[in-house]
VMD Tcl script that draws the C-alpha trace (Angstrom):
set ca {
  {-19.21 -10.59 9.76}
  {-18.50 -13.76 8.99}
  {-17.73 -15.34 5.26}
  {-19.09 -18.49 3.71}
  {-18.41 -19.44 0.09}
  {-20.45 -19.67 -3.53}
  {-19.67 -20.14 -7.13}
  {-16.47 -22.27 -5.71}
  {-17.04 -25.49 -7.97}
  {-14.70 -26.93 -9.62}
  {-11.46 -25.11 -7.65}
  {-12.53 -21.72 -8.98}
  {-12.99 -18.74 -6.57}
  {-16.39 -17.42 -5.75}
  {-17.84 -14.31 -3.75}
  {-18.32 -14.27 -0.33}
  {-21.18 -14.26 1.25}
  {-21.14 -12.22 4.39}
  {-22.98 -12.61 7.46}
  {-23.87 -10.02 10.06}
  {-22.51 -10.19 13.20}
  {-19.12 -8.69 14.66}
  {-18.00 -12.07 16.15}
  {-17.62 -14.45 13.49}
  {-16.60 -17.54 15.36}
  {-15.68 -18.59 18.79}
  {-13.06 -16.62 20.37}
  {-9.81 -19.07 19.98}
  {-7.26 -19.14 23.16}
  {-4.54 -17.24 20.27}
  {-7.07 -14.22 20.13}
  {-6.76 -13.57 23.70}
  {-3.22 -14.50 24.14}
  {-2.62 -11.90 20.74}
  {-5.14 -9.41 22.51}
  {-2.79 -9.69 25.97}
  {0.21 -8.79 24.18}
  {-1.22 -6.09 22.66}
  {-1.68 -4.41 26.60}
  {1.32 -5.41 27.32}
  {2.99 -3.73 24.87}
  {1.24 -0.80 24.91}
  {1.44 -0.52 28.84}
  {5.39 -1.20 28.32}
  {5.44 1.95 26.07}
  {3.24 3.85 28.19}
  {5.49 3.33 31.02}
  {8.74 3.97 29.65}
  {7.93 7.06 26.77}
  {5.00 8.41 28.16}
  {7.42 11.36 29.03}
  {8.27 12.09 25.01}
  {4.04 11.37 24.65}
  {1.18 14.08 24.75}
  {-2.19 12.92 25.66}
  {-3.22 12.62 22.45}
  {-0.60 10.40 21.27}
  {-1.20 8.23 24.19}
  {-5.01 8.15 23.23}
  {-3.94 7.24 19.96}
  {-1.46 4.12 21.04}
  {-4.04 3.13 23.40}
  {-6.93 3.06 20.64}
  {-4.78 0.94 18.38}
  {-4.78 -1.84 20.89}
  {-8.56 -2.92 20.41}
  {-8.56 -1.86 16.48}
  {-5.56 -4.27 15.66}
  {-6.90 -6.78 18.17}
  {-10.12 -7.04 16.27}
  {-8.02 -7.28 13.06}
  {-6.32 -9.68 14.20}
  {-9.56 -11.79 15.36}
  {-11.23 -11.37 11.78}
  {-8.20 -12.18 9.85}
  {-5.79 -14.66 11.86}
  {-2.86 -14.41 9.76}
  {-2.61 -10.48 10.44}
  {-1.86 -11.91 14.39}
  {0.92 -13.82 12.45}
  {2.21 -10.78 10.87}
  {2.55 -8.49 13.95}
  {3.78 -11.31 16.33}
  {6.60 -11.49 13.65}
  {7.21 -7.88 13.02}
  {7.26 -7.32 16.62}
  {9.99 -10.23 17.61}
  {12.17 -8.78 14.33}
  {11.51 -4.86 15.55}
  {12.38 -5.61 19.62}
  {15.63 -7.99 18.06}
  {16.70 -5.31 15.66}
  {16.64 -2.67 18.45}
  {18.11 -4.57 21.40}
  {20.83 -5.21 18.51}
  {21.85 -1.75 18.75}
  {22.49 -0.78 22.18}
  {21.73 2.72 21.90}
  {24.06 3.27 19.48}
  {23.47 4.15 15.53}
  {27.18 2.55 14.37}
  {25.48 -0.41 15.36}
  {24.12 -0.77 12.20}
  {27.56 -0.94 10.32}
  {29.27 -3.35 12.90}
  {26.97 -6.09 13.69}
  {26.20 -8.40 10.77}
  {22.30 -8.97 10.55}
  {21.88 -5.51 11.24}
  {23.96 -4.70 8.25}
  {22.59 -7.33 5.76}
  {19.26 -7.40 7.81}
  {17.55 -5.99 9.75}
  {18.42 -2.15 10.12}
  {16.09 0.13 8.10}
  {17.76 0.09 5.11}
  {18.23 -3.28 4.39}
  {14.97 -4.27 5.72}
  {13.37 -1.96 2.72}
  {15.99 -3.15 0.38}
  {14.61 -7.08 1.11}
  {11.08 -5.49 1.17}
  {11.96 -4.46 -2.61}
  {13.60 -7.53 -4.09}
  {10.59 -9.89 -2.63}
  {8.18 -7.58 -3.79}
  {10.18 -7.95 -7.46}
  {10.20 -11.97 -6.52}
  {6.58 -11.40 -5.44}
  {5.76 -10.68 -9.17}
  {8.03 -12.59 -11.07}
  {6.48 -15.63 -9.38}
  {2.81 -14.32 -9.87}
  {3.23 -14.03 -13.36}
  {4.75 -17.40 -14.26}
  {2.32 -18.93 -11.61}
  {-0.21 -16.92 -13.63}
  {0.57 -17.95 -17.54}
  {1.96 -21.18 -16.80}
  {-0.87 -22.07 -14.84}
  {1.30 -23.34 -11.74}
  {0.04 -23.18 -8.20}
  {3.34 -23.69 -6.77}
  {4.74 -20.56 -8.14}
  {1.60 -18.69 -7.64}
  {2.13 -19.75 -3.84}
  {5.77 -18.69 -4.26}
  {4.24 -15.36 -5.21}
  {2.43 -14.90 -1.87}
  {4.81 -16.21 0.56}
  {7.39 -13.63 -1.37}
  {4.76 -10.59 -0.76}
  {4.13 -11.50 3.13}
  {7.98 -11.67 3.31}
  {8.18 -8.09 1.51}
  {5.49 -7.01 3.96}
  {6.98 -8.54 6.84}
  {10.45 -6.67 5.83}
  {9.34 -3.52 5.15}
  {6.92 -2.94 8.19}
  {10.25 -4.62 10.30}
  {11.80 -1.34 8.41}
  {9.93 1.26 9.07}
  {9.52 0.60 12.86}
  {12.95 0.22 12.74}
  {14.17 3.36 11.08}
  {11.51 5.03 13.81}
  {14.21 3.81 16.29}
  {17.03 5.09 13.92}
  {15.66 8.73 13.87}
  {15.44 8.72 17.60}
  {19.24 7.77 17.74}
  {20.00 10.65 15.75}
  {18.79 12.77 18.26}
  {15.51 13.03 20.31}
  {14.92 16.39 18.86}
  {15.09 14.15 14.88}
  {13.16 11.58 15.61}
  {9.39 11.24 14.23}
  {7.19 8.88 12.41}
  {8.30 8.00 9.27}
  {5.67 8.83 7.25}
  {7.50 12.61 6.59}
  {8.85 12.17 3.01}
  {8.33 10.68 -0.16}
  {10.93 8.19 0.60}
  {9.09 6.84 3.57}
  {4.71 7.33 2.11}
  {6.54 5.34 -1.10}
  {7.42 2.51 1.54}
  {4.33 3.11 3.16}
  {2.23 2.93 -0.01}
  {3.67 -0.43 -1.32}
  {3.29 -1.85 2.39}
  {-0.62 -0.62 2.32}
  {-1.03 -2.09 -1.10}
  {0.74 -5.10 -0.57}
  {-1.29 -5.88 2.56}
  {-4.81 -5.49 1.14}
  {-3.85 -7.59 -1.92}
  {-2.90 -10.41 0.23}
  {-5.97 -9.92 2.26}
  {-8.71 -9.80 -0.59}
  {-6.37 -12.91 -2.17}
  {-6.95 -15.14 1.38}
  {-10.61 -13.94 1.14}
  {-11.71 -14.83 -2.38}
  {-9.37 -18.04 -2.33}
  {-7.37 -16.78 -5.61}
  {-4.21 -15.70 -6.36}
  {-4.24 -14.79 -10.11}
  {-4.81 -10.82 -9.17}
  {-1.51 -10.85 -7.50}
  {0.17 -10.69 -10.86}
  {-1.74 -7.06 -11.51}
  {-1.24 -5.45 -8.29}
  {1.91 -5.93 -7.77}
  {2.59 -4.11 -11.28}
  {1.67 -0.90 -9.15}
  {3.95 -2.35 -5.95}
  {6.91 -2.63 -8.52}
  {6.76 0.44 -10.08}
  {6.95 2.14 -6.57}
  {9.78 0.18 -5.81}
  {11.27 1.04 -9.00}
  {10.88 4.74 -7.59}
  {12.29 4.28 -4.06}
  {15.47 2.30 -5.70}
  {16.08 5.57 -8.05}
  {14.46 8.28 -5.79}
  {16.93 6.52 -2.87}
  {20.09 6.40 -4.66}
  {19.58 9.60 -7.29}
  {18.69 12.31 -4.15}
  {19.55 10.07 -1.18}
  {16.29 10.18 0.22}
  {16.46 7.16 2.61}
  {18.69 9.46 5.23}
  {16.70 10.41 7.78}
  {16.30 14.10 8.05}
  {14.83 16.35 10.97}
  {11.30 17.09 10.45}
  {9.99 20.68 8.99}
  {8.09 22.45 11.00}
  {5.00 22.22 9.65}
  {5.14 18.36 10.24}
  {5.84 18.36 13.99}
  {2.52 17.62 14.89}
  {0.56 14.49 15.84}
  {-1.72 14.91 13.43}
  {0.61 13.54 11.23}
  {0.46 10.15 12.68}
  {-2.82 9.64 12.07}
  {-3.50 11.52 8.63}
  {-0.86 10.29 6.64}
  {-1.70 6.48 7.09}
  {-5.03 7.18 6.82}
  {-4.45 8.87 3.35}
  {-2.08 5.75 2.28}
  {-4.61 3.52 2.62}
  {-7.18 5.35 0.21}
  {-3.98 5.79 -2.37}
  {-3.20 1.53 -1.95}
  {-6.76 0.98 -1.99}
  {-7.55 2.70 -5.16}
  {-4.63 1.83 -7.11}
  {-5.27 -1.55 -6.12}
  {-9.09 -1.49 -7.63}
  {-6.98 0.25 -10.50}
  {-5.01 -2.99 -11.49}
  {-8.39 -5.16 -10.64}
  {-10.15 -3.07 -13.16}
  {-7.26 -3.79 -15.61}
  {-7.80 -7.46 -15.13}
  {-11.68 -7.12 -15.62}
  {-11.19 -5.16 -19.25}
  {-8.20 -7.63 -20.46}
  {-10.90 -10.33 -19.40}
  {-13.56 -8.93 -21.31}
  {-11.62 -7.89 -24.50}
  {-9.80 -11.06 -24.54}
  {-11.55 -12.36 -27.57}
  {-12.10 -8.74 -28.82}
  {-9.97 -7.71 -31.84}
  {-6.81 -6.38 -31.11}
  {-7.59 -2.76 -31.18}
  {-10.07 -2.80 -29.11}
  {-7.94 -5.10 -26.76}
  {-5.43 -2.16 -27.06}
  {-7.40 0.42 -25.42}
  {-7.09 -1.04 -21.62}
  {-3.67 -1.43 -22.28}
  {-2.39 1.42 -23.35}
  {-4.18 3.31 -20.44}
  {-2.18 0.71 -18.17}
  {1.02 1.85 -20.82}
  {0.37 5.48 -20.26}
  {0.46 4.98 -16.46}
  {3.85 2.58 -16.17}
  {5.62 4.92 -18.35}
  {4.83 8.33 -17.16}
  {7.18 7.30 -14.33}
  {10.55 7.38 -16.95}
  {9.19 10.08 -18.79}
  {8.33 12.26 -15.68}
  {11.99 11.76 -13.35}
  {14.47 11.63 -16.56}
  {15.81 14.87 -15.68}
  {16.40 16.29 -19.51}
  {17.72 13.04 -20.32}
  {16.19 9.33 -20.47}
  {18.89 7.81 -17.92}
  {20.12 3.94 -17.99}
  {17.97 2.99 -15.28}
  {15.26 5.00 -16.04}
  {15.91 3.32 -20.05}
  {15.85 -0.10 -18.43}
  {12.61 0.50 -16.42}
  {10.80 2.00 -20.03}
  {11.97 -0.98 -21.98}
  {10.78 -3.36 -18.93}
  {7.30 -1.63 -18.91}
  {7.31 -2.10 -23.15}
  {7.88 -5.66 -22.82}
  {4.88 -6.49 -19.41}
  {2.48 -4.19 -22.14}
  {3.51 -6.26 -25.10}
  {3.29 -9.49 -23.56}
  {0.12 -8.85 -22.06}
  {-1.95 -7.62 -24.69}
  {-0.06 -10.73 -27.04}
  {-1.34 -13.11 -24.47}
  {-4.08 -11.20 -23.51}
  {-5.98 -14.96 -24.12}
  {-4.47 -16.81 -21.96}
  {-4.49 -14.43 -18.91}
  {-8.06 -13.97 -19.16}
  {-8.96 -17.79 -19.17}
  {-6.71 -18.12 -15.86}
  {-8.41 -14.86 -14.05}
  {-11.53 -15.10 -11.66}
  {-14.89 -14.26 -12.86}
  {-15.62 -11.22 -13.94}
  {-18.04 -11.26 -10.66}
  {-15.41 -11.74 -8.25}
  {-13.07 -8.59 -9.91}
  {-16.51 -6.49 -10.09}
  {-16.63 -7.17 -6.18}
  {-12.97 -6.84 -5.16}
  {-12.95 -3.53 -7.39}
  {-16.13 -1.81 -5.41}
  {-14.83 -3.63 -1.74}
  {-11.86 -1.55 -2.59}
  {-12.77 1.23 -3.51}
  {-15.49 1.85 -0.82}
  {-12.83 1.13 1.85}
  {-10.03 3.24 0.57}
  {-12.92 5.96 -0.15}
  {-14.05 5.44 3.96}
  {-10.26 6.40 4.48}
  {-9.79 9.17 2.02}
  {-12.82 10.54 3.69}
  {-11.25 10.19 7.22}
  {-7.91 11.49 6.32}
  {-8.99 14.55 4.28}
  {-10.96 15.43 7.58}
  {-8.29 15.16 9.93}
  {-6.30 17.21 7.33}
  {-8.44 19.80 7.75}
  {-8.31 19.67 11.32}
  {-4.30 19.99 11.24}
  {-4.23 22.58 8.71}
  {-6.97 25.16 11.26}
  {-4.28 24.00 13.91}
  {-1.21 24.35 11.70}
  {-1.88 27.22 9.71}
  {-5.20 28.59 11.23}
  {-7.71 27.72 8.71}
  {-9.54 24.82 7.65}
  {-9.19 25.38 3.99}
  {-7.10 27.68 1.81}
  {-7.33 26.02 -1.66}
  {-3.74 24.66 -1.36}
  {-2.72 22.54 -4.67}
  {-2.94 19.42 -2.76}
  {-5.65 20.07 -0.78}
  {-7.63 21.06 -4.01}
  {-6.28 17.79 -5.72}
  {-7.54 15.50 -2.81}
  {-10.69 17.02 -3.09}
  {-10.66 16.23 -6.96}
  {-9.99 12.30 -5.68}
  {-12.67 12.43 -3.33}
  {-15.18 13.62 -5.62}
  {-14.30 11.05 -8.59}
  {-14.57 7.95 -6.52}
  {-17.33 9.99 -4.55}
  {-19.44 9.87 -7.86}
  {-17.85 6.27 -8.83}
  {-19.61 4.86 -5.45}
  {-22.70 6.84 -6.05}
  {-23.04 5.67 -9.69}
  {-23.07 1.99 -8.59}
  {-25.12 2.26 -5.61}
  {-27.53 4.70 -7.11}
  {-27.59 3.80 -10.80}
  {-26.03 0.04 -10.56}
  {-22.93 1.03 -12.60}
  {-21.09 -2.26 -13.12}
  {-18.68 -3.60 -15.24}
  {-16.53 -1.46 -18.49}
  {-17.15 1.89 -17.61}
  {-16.95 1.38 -14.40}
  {-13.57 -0.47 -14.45}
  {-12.23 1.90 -17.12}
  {-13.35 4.90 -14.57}
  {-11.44 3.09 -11.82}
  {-8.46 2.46 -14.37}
  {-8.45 6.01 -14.95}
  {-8.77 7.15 -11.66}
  {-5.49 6.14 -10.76}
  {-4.10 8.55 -12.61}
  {-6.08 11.21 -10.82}
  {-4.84 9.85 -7.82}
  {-1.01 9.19 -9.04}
  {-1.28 13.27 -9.51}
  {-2.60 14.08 -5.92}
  {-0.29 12.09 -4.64}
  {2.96 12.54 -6.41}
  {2.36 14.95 -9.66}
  {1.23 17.92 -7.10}
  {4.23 17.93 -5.20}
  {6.36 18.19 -8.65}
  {4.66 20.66 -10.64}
  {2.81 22.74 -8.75}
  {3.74 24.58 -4.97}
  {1.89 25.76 -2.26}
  {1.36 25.55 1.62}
  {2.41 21.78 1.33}
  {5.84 22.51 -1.19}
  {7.95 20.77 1.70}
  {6.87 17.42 -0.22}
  {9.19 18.86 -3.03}
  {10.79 16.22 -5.25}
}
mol new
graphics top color blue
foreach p $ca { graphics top sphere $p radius 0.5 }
foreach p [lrange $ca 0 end-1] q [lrange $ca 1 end] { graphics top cylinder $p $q radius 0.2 }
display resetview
């Protein structure tokens, strides 16, 4: 399907109007030179771990190839981003010879590129990212605003460099250790922000605005702001054998799937934000209050739910951080709302995401019950988080429904999307803390 443009006068951003077709344009000589890399690579891996692969594994790696080759066709700087993370990956790992200490002996290993300090880049750009999206934002200044996005593909770029790269790591260990690393929270929180990050960037390049980027990376931060305390506080970025519940191949392809309804989601979240701040701009303040408190409520259950018995300094610093983004926003609630899209472009980007991460959800919580009938010898048992995923499927189930059905559009359907990220933050993190089950290895 291929995109042209409406509503664009002026400089401002305007819907897109799709046309059918799965070829867009002419196939450039980059596509196929992308698309022949993509075999090569794949045959490469085939060749030399096909004996650590099962044939399902190889059927996945093999599938990928035409997937990310499509991708990479519809949306040309996704080529961009895999050429890169694939020359930083192959350097990182020929940087190591085989050997782990590697990482504390050569310099841009060290600083760079192992996984570690590829995720603790990902972080500070993704801090960057948001700094610069918020002065681009209220001081109306495309060259920050750009700053902004070249800071989140650098985050992007980083972290995916990161997690390929601690893959490596965990096979170093010992072949018996090494897995995907989507096993933890640690790793799902990387995952998460690199999902979220991602789609942001793609819906910005496709509706020719970067004011959003201010919003969503709100929800980036704050997982960052977990890894840095969840990292340090239980030392959750060591990389640990797998239990045995997750030795399965299933994992590989649940867990993304899942992450991508949970970025999706919270990134219609933060556009639904942006849509009631834009519509109560010129409301009086207490009804301006109401989205903003919600967004309050969510950015500060974080301190309040990991202080432990006691509000720590950093988790102190992160509450009086999330006081002052509230403040300011509802206090300049005004301004913001003149410098946001039209409240037909966040309508669209809000349902776009939340029908693909819903397409996802579906997917995953399928294959989930798949690996559970192999794991555990039934499909479903009423697990905590299998009943909370459920619960998620069925709110944005109805929220789909409800605008396709009944043509639910703009408050209540952004303050149901607001709220259901709080549904969702529970599935995907409050689950594993309060309540236990058949999936209590996800223990905080």
């Amino acid at each position: 399907m291929s995109t042209t443009w409406v509503n664009a006068e002026q400089g401002k951003p305007g819907l897109p109007v799709e046309r059918a077709g799965w070829f867009a344009r002419r196939v450039h000589w980059t596509d196929a030179a992308y698309t022949l890399a993509l075999l090569l690579g794949a045959g490469y891996a085939t060749r030399q771990y096909s004996a650590f692969m099962d044939v399902y594994e190889l059927a996945i790696l093999w599938c990928c190839v035409p997937v990310v080759a499509y991708m990479g066709y519809r949306w040309g700087a996704l080529k961009a981003l895999v050429s890169a993370v694939a020359v930083l990956s192959l350097g990182s790992l020929a940087m190591y010879g085989g050997s782990l200490a590697s990482a504390e002996q050569r310099f841009f290993l060290k600083y760079l590129l192992s996984s570690q300090s590829a995720i603790l880049w990902m972080g500070v750009l993704f801090v960057l990212a948001t700094a610069a999206y918020w002065i681009g934002l209220l001081g109306r200044s495309p060259t920050a605003s750009f700053v902004g996005t070249a800071c989140t593909w650098g985050a992007v770029l980083m972290g995916f460099t990161g997690m390929f790269v601690r893959w490596y790591e965990s096979y170093l260990i010992g072949p018996d250790v090494g897995h995907i690393p989507v096993s933890n929270l640690y790793e799902v929180f990387v995952l998460f922000s690199l999902i979220t990050g991602l789609y942001y960037l793609y819906y910005e390049q496709a509706y020719k605005t970067r004011q959003l980027g201010a919003f969503v990376m709100l929800v980036v931060v704050a997982a960052v702001g977990f890894l840095a305390w969840y990292g340090v506080e239980r030392q959750a970025y060591a990389i640990q054998p797998l239990v045995p519940a997750l030795q399965s191949w299933w994992m590989k392809i649940h867990v993304p799937a899942n992450f991508i309804g949970y970025g999706t989601f919270s990134l219609a979240a933060m556009v639904a934000f942006a849509y009631l701040l834009k519509v109560h701009a010129n409301a009086p303040s207490i009804k301006a209050l109401l989205p903003t408190g919600v967004l309050g409520v969510l950015m500060f259950l974080e301190p309040l739910v990991f202080r432990n018995g006691g509000l720590s300094v950093y988790w102190a610093v992160y509450f009086g951080v999330g006081c002052v983004v509230v403040g300011g926003i509802l206090l300049m609630r005004k301004r913001i709302a003149d410098a946001l899209p039209s409240l037909e472009v966040l309508d669209d980007v809000m349902y776009k995401s939340i029908a693909v991460g819903f397409a996802f959800f579906t997917v995953a919580t399928i294959l989930g019950a798949l690996w559970a009938a192999e794991a555990w010898g039934a499909y479903w048992q009423w697990d905590p988080k299998e009943t909370w995923a459920l619960v998620v499927w069925l709110n944005y189930a109805a929220w789909l429904h409800m605008r396709l059905v009944k043509g639910l559009r703009g408050v209540v359907a952004s303050y149901w999307a607001l709220v259901g990220l709080l549904v969702t933050g529970f599935a995907f993190l409050g689950v594993n803390m309060f309540l236990s089950g058949l999936h209590s290895y996800g223990e905080l």
